[in-house]
C-alpha positions as CSV (number, residue, x, y, z in Angstrom):
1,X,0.0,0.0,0.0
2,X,0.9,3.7,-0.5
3,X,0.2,5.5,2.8
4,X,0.0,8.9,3.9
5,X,0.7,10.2,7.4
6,X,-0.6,13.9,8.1
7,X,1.9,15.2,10.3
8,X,3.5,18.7,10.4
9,X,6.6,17.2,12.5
10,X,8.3,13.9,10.7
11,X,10.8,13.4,14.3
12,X,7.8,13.1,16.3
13,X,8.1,9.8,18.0
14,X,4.8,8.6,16.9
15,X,5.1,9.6,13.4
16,X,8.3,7.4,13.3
17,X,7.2,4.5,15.0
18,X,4.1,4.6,12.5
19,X,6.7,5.3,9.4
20,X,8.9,2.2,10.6
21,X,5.7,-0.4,11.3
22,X,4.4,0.4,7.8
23,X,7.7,0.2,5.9
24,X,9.0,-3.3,7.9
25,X,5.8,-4.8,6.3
26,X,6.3,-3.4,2.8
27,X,4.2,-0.3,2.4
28,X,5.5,3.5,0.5
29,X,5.4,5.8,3.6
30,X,4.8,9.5,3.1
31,X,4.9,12.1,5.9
32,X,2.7,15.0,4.8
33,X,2.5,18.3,6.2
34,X,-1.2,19.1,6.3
35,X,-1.1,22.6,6.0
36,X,1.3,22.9,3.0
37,X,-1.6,21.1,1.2
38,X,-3.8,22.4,-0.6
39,X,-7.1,21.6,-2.7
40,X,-9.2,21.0,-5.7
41,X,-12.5,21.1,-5.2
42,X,-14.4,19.5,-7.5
43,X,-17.4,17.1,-7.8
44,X,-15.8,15.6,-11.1
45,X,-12.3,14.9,-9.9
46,X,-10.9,16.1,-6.6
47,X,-7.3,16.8,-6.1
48,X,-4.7,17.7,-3.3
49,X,-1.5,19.4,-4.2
50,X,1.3,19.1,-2.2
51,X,5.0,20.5,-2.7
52,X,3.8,21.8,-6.2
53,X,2.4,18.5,-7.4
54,X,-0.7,16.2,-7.0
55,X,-0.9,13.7,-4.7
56,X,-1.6,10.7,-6.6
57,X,-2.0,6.8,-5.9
58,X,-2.4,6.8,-1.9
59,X,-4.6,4.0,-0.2
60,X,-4.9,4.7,3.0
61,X,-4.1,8.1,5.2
62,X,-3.0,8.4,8.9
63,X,-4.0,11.8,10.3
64,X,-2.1,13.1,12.6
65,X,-3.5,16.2,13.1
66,X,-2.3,18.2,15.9
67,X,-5.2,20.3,17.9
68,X,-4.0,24.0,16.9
69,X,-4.8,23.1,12.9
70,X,-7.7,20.9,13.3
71,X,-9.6,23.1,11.3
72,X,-7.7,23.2,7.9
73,X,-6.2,19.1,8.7
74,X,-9.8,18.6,9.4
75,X,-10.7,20.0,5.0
76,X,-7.6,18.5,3.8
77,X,-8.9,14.6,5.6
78,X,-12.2,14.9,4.2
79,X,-10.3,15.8,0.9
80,X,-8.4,13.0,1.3
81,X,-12.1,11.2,1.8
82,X,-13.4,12.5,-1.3
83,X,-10.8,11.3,-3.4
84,X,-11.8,7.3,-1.9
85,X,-8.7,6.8,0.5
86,X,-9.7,5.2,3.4
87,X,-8.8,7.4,6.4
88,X,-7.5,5.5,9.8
89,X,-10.4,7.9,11.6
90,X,-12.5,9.7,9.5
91,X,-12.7,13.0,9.4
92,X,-16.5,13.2,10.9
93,X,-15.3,10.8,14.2
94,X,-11.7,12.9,14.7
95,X,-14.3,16.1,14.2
96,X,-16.9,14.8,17.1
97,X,-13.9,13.9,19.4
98,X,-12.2,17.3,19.1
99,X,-15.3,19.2,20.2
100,X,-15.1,18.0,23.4
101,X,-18.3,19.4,24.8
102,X,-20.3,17.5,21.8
103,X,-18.3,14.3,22.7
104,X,-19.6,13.7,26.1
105,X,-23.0,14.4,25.3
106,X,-22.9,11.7,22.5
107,X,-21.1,9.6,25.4
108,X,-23.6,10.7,28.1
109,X,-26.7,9.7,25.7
110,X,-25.9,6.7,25.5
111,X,-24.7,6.0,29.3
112,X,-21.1,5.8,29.4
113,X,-20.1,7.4,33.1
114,X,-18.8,10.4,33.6
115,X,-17.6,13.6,35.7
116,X,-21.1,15.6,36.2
117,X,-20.1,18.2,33.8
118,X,-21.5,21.6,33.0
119,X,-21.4,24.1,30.5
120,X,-22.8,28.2,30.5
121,X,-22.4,31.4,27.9
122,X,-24.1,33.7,30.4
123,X,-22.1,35.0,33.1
124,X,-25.2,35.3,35.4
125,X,-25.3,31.3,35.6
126,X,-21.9,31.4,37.0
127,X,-23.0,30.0,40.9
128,X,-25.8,28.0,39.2
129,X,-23.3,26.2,37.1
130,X,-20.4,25.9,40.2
131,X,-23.4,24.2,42.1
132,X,-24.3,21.9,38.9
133,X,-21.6,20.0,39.8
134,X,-21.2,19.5,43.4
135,X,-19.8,23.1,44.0
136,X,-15.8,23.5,44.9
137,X,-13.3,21.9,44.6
138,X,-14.0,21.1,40.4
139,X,-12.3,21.4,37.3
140,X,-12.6,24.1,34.8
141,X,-11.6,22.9,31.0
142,X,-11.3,24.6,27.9
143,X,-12.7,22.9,25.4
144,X,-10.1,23.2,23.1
145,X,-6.8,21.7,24.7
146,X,-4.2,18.7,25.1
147,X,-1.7,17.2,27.0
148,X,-3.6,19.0,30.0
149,X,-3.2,23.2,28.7
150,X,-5.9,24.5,30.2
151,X,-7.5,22.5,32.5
152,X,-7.5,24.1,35.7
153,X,-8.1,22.6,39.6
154,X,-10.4,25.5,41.1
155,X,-10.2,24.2,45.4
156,X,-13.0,27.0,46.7
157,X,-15.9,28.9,45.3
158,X,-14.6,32.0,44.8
159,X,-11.6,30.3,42.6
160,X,-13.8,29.1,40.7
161,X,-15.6,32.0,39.7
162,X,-12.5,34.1,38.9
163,X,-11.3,31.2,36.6
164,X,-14.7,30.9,35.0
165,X,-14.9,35.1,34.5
166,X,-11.1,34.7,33.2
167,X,-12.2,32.5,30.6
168,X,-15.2,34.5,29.6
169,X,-13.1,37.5,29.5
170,X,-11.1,35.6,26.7
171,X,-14.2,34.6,24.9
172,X,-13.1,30.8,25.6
173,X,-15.3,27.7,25.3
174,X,-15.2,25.9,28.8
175,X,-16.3,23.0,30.3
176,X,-16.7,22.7,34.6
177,X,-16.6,19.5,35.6
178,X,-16.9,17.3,39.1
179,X,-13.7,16.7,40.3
180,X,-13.3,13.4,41.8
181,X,-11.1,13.1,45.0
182,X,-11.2,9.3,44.9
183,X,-9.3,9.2,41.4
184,X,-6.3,10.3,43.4
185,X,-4.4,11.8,40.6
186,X,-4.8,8.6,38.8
187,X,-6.3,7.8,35.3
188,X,-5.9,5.0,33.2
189,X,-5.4,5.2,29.5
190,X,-6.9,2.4,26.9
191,X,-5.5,2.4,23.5
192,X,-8.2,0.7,21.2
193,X,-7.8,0.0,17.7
194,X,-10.4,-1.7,15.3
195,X,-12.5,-2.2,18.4
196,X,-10.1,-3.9,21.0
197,X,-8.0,-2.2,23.5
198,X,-4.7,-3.3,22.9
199,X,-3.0,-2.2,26.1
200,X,-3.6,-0.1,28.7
201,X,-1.6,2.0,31.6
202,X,-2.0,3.9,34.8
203,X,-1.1,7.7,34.8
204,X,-0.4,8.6,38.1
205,X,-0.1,12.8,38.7
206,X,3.3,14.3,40.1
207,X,3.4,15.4,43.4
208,X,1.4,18.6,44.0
209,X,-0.3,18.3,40.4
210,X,-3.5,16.6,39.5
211,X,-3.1,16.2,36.4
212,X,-2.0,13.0,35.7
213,X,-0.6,13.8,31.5
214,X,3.0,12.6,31.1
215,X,3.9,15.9,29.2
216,X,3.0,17.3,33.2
217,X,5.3,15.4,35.0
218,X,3.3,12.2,35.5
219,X,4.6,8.4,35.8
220,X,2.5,5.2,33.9
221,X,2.8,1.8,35.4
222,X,1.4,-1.3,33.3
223,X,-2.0,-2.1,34.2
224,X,-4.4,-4.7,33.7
225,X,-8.1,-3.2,33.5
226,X,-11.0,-4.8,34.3
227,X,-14.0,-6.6,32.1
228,X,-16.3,-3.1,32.6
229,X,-13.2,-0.7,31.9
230,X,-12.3,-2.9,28.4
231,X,-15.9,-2.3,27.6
232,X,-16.3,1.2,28.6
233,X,-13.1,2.0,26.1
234,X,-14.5,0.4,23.4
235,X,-18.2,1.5,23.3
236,X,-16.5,4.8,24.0
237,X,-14.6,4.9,20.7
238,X,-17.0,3.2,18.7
239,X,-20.0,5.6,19.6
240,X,-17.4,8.5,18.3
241,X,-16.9,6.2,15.1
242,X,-12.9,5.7,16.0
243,X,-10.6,2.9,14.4
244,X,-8.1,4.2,16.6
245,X,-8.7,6.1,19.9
246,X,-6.8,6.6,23.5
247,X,-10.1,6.9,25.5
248,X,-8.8,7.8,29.2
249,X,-10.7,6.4,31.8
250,X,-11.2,7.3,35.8
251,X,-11.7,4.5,38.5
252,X,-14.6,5.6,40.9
253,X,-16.8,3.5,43.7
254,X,-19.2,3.8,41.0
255,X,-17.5,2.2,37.9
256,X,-15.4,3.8,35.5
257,X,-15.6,7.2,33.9
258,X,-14.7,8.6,30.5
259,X,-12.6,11.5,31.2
260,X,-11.8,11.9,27.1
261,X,-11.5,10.4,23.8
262,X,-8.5,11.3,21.5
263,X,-8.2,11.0,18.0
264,X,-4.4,10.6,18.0
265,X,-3.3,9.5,20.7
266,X,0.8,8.8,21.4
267,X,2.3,6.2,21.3
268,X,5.5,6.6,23.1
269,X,4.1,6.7,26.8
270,X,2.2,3.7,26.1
271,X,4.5,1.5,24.0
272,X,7.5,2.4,26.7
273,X,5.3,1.7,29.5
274,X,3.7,-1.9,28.3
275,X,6.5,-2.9,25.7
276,X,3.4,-3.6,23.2
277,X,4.3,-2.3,19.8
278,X,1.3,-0.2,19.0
279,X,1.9,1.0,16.0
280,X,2.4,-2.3,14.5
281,X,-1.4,-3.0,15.4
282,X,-2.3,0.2,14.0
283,X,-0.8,-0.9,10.4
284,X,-2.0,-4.3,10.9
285,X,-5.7,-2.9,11.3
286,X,-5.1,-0.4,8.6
287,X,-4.0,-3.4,6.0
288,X,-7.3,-5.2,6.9
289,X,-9.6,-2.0,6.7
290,X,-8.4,-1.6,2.9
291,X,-8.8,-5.0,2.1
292,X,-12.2,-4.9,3.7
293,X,-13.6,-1.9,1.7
294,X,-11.6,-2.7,-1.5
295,X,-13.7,-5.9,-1.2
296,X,-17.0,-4.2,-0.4
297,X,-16.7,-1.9,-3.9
């Protein structure tokens, strides 16, 4: 196969654990940078450009796409899409699990657990909103962020009200959420791909942080999850419509909760951590996903 990977930074680990799995079992690897594409649009015969010349020939596409450019990665996927290469995730499921506030009410309709979690425009909902979710100590979020930028641990009322005006006052989209003492600092990520979770580790938050993100100063430790958490994961990436998802989990007294679902998850935490190779599963999925819908035509 001829595969593209949308990545604006080829020495990312990920991109080169993804490059090397492909090419050890035979495939044409190329690392595109999504935002030096650009596009044809036409019903008759759609094209992407790149570096002055079409991109021709490609089966499958891995995107990539960091957070900051989701909006043009986002055209150039579904361009991608339109041309008939199959897509890792499609554009519409990496689209529903960026918006993070329209991803846990797709989660939450269908019952997956949860943080209580609320959401407000008006500033005069402020206190209504704080006590939505159990009042202080809780978690404000913006609803555009990674890696844990701007998620913020609010420990009294008033906190929480200066964060939440702070936020307004920057015309940011924000999410306030329970925060749940008996998580400890810990979450657990699952890394499913074509519907299985593959493996699975405990992020544990530094000392004086509760936010448990490696990129933070967090530690993993191999886990093994329960029957209910396995589940969880995968309904949780299959109601998104993800091949390939890290969905990142919270143990409570009352079961697990979905903290978030990402589209592009990294592999080196989880790959160093559990010593699974990751992104050779990813390729092998990818291989059978072609052969699946070249069959289906």
């Amino acid at each position: 196969m001829k595969i593209a990977i949308l990545s604006r930074n080829p020495q990312l680990y990920s991109t080169r654990r993804l490059v090397n799995g492909a090419r050890r079992r035979g495939h044409s690897v190329s690392i595109i940078d999504p935002l030096r594409c650009y596009m044809n649009i036409t019903p008759t015969a759609p094209e992407i450009h790149y570096r002055g010349k079409p991109l021709t020939g490609i089966d499958a596409v891995i995107p990539r796409i960091g957070t900051s450019v989701t909006y043009y990665g986002l055209a150039v996927l579904r361009q991608f899409e339109a041309m008939g290469v199959a897509a890792l995730n499609s554009s519409n499921a990496v689209a529903r699990s960026r918006d993070k506030l329209l991803a846990l009410q797709i989660l939450a309709n269908k019952g997956i657990g949860m943080p209580i979690t609320g959401f407000a425009h008006s500033p005069d909902d402020t206190q209504d909103l704080i006590s939505l979710v159990g009042g202080a100590p809780l978690v404000v979020k913006l609803t555009e962020g990674t890696q844990g930028v701007g998620v913020v641990m609010c420990e009294t009322q008033s906190a929480a009200t200066s964060v939440i005006e702070a936020f307004r006052g920057l015309d940011a989209y924000f999410l306030v959420q329970q925060f749940v003492k008996e998580a400890g600092g810990r979450d657990i990520r699952c890394f499913v791909v074509g519907g299985q979770v593959v493996a699975a580790m405990q992020r544990q938050a530094a000392p004086g942080e509760f936010r448990s993100n490696l990129h933070r100063g967090g530690h993993a430790t191999n886990i093994q999850i329960t029957r209910l958490e396995r589940s969880t994961a995968i309904r949780a990436a299959k109601l998104l419509g993800l091949n390939v998802a890290g969905v990142d989990i919270m143990r409570t007294p009352g079961g697990p909760m979905v903290l978030e679902v990402n589209s592009s998850p990294g592999l080196e935490g989880i790959e160093t951590t559990t010593g699974e190779n990751i992104a050779a599963a990813i390729i092998e999925f990818l291989e059978d996903d072609v052969r699946r819908r070249r069959k289906g035509k």
